[in-house]
C-alpha positions, 0 to 999 in steps of 0.5 A, a space after each residue: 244247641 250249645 250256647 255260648 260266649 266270646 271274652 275278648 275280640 281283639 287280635 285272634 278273637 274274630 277267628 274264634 267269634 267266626 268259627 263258633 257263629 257259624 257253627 250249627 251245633 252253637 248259639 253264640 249269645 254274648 261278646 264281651 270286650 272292654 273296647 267299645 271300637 271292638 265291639 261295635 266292629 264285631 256286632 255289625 258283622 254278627 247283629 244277632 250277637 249281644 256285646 258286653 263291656 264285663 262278664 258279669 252278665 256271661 257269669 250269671 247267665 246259666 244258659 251260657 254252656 261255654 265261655 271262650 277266652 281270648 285275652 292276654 296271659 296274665 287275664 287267663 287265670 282268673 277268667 277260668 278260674 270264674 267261669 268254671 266256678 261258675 259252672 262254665 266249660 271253657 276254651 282258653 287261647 294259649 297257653 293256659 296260664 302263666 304258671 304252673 302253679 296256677 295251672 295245677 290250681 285250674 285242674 283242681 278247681 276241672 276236677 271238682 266241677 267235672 267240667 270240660 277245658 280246652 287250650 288252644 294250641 291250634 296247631 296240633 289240629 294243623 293237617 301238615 302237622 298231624 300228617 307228620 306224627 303219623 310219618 313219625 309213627 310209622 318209624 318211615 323215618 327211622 329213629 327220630 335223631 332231632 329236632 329244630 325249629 325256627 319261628 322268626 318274624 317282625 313282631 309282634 311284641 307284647 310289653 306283658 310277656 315275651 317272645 318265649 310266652 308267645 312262641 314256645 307253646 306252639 312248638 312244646 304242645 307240638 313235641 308233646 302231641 308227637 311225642 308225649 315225652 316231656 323235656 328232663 334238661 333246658 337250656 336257653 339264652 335270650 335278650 331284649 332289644 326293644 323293650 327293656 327286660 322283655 325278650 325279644 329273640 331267644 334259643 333254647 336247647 332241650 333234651 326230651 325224655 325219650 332222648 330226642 334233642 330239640 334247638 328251638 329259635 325264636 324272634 320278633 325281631 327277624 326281617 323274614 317270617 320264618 315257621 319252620 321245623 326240621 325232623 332228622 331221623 336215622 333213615 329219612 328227614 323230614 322238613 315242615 315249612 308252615 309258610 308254604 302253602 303248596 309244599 308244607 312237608 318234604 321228606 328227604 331220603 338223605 342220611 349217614 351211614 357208619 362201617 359197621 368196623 374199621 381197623 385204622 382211622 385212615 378205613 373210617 368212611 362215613 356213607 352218604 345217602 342221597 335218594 328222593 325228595 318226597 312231597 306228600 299231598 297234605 288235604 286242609 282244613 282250617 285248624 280252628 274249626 277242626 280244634 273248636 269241633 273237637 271242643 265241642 264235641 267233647 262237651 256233648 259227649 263228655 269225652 276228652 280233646 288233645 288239649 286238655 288240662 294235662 298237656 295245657 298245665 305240661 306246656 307251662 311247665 316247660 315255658 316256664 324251665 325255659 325262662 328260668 333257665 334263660 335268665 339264670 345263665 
């Protein structure tokens, strides 16, 4: 078994902490938490777990294979940075830092140790979201036109990073698994409401290498709670609710057809096509379990996971051009 240790057990941490305490391939040995409440919430659901208030202990320990961190952005670089240096495999809670300097520091310091690292951009291992690359793949769609999203809620704000940090990785670790194109062009707009100088709603436009637009909205400011992404194709289109639980995927047999020629502009006539409504049968698994599996499989067999350093370091990148972009204009 893999041993192990969990930093932080606030908002997102207990899911981790659950995951990795039944994991029959795992010992989870150590919690670590500043909040006492926290801890002692989470050793009397686990009593086997021993609870620390530092990580000196999780640093030192060599039987400790792999630290998961779970804690605020501006903690992550120098969590990782510790643990790999001290020979530490690590899963780290999106994004993996805040920024792209910083993260091509962390893939030198992997590349020294020949360590294993994970980002935890859980929806890439989201069984609608992994149904619809191969929709995609299959080119049943046609070729891919664009691409919106919305990710609107009330909340939650953070007065250390905004809505663009909290919101975007979700969708760029998505474009990226789908598409592996990275964007050439942002732009962006947002503004703060709530919190002075932090963003609480935002809309970026980004054109993708592969020519695909994307427009990308965010809120924490939105009376719904909106998770929703719509794929036009030149053949079909193909609309992702996360929200639902019973129709996540629809595909739409809708589209526009241009004459092939026309001599005057009173003979163009654009063809409407209204065909079916397709709900294919998505089978789910919790994400979580299925991205911590891959984790830790990879450390076992040395193997790589669809999050690692590169598509981590790539997902900062393009955060970090959206904010630039958004507070030049």
């Amino acid at each position: 078994m893999l041993t192990a240790a969990v930093i932080g057990c606030g908002y997102w941490g207990p899911n981790i902490i659950r995951n990795l305490y039944y994991n029959n391939k795992v010992n989870l040995k150590y919690v670590v938490d500043f909040d006492h409440k926290r801890l002692e919430y989470i050793t009397n659901l686990y009593p086997n777990i021993t609870p620390l208030t530092n990580i000196n202990t999780v640093l030192t320990d060599d039987s400790v294979d792999f630290v998961a961190i779970v804690t605020p952005i501006n903690t992550h670089f120098d969590l990782i940075s510790s643990f790999l240096l001290n020979n530490k495999h690590v899963f780290v809670e999106k994004p993996l830092c805040t920024s792209y300097s910083d993260a091509l520091k962390i893939e030198n310091i992997l590349n020294e140790k020949k360590l294993n690292l994970m980002v935890g951009h859980v929806f890439t291992y989201n069984s609608s979201v992994v149904k619809i690359k191969e929709i995609i793949d299959s080119q049943e769609l046609g070729e891919i036109q664009y691409i919106s999203s919305q990710r609107l809620n009330l909340g939650l704000f953070n007065p250390h990073y905004n809505v663009v940090w909290d919101l975007a990785p979700h969708d760029f670790s998505i474009l990226f698994y789908w598409f592996d194109s990275m964007p050439v062009k942002i732009k962006a707009s947002g503004s703060s409401h709530v919190i002075n100088g932090i963003e609480d709603i935002a809309s970026l436009s980004v054109e993708l290498e592969n020519g695909i637009s994307v427009y990308l909205q965010y809120s924490w400011l939105d009376p719904n709670k909106v998770r929703k992404m719509t794929v036009v194709g030149s053949k079909k289109m193909l609309v992702y609710d996360d929200v639902s639980a019973i129709e996540p995927i629809k595909i739409f047999n809708k589209g526009v057809d241009i004459p092939s020629y026309y001599d005057t502009f009173d003979a163009f006539r654009c063809s409407y096509r209204y065909g079916d409504i397709v709900i294919p049968r998505i089978m789910e698994v919790e994400p979580l379990k299925s991205e911590l599996d891959d984790f830790i499989n990879s450390i076992y067999t040395g193997g790589s996971t669809k999050n690692g350093v590169v598509p981590g370091k790539n997902v900062v990148k393009a955060i970090e051009d959206s904010i630039f972009a958004m507070r030049k204009e």
